[in-house]
C-alpha positions in Angstrom: 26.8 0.0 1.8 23.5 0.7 1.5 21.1 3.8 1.9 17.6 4.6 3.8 14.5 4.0 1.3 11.3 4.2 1.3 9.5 1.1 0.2 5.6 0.8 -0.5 4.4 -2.5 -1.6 0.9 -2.2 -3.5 -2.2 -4.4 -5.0 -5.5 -5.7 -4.8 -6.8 -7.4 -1.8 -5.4 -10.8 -1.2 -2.7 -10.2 -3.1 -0.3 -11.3 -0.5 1.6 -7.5 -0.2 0.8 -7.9 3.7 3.0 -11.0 4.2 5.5 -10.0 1.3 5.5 -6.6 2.9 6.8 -8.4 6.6 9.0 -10.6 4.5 11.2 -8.2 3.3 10.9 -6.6 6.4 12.4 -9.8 8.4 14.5 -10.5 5.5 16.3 -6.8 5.6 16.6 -7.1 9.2 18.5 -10.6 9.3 20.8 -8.9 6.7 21.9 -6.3 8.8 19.6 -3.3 7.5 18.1 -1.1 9.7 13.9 -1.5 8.6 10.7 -0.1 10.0 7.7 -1.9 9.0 4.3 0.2 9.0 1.1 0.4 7.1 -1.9 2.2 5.8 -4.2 3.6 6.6 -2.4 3.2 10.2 0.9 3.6 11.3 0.5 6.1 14.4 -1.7 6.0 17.1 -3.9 8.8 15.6 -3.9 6.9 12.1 -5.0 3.5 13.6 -7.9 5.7 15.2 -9.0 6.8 11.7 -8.1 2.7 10.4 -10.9 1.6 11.8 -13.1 4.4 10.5 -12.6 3.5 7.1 -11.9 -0.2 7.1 -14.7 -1.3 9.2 -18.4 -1.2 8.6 -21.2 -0.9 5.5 -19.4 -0.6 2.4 -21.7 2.6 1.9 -20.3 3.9 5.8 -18.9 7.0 4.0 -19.1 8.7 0.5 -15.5 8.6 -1.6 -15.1 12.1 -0.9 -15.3 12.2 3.1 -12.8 8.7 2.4 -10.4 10.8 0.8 -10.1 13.4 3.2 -10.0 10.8 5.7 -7.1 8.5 4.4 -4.9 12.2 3.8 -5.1 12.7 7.4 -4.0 9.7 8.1 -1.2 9.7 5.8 -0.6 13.2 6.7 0.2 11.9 10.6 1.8 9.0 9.5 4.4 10.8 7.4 5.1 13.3 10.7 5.4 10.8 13.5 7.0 8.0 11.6 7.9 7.9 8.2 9.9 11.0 7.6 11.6 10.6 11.0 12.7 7.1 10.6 14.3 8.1 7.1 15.9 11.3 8.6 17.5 8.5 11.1 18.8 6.6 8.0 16.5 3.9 8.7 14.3 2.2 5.1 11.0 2.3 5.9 8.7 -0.1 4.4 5.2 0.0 4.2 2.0 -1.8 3.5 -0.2 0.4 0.7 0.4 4.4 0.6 -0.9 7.2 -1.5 -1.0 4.6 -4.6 -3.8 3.0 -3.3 -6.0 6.6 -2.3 -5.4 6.9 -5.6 -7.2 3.8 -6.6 -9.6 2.9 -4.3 -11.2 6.4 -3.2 -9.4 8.2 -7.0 -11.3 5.3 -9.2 -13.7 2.8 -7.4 -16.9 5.6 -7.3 -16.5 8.0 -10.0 -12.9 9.5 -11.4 -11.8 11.5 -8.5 -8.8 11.0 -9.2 -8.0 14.7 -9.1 -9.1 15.7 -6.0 -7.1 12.8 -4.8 -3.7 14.3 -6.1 -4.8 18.4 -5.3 -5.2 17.3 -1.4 -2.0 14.8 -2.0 -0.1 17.7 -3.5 -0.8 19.9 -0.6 -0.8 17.6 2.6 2.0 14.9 2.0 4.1 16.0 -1.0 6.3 12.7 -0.6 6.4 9.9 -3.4 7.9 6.1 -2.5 11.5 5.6 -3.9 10.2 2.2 -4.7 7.0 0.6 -5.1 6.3 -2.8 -5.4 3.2 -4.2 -7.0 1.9 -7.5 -6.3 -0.2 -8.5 -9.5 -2.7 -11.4 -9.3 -5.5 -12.4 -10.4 -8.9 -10.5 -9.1 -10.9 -13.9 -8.5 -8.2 -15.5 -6.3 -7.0 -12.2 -4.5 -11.0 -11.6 -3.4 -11.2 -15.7 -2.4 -8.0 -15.1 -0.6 -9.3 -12.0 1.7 -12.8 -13.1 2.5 -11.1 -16.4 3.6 -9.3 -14.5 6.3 -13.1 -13.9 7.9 -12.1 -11.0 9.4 -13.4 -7.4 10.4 -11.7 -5.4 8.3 -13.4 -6.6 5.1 -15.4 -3.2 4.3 -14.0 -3.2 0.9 -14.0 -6.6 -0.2 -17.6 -6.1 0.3 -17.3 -4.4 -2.6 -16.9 -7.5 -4.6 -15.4 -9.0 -7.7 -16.0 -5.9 -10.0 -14.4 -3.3 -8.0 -11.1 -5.7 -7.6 -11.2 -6.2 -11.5 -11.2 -2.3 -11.9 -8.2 -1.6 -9.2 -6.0 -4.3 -10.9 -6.5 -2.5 -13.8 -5.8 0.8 -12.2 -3.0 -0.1 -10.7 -1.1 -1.8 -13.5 -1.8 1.4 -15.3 -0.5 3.3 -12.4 2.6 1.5 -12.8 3.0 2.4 -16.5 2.8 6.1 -15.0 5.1 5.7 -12.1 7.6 3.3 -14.6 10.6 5.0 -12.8 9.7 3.6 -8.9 7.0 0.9 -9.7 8.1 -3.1 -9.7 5.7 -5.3 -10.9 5.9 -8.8 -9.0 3.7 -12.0 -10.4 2.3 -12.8 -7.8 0.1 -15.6 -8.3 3.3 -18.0 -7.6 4.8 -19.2 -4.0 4.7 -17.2 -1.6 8.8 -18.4 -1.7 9.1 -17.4 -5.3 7.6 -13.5 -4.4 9.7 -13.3 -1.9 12.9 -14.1 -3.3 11.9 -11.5 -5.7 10.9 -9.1 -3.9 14.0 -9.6 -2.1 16.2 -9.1 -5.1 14.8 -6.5 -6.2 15.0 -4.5 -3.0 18.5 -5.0 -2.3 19.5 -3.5 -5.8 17.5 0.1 -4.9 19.3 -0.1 -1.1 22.9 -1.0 -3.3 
């Protein structure tokens, strides 16, 4: 027997939580368990309108401020048309970066707004993951890995180097505040060895 969760899978970019994230999702499925896979920012039709506000573009597009606001309204759609009815359906719901990473990226990478960030999240979604997993590698190779994929949604790798090395930090010590839901996972193994993992891991929370 096993019961609904809601899964979040977090890290830097080209950390591999996009394909581990789909993984599990595939794995689940061939097991029998009923899975939704989604993602952030995105996930509902009005979210993937706002996606492309905030992934596309000059890295200096919009100040960390207006980015916040905009990420909560898409989380806050998100969590109305998809997550919170596909739980209520008994359904585990897994998705690609949540609040954990507006608490990084837009809390951390401009100044410590960290705050603000958890006020608006307090007010608008007041909904934690019952398990996050966190893909740890090394910032070098995760930033090689995403400008590789040469595509369009690359407004914060523009960033560079520095601000990966500051959210690996962050999130690591995200997960020392979180110990109860966060799973760290090497991740600078095979992608088979992550998965099995990730896999494990999983199945014990759904037990």
């Amino acid at each position: 027997m096993t019961h609904a969760l809601f899964i979040t899978f977090e890290g830097i970019d080209g950390s591999g939580k996009s394909t581990q994230a789909r993984l599990l999702h595939d794995n689940l499925q061939s097991q029998g368990i009923d899975t939704v896979l989604t993602r952030e920012p995105g996930g509902s039709p009005g979210a993937e309108e706002i996606r492309r506000l905030v992934l596309e573009g000059d890295p200096e597009r919009w100040s960390a401020e207006t980015e916040i606001l905009l990420f909560t309204a898409a989380r806050r759609d998100h969590l109305e048309r998809l997550i919170e009815p596909s739980l209520a359906a008994g359904r585990t719901v897994i998705c690609d970066r949540f609040a954990d990473s507006t608490r990084m990226y837009q809390g951390l990478s401009r100044g410590n707004l960290r705050q603000k960030v958890d006020e608006l999240h307090r007010l608008m979604i007041r909904r934690e993951p019952d398990l996050t997993l966190l893909i740890d590698m090394d910032p070098e190779t995760g930033l090689s890995r995403a400008k590789g994929r040469q595509g369009h949604e690359e407004r914060f790798e523009d960033f560079g180097l520095g601000l990966q090395q500051r959210m690996r930090d962050g999130f690591l010590a995200l997960a020392a505040e979180f110990p109860e839901r966060f799973r760290i996972i090497d991740g600078d193994r095979s992608q088979e060895e992550v998965a099995a993992e990730v896999l494990s891991i999983s199945r014990k929370a759904l037990a």
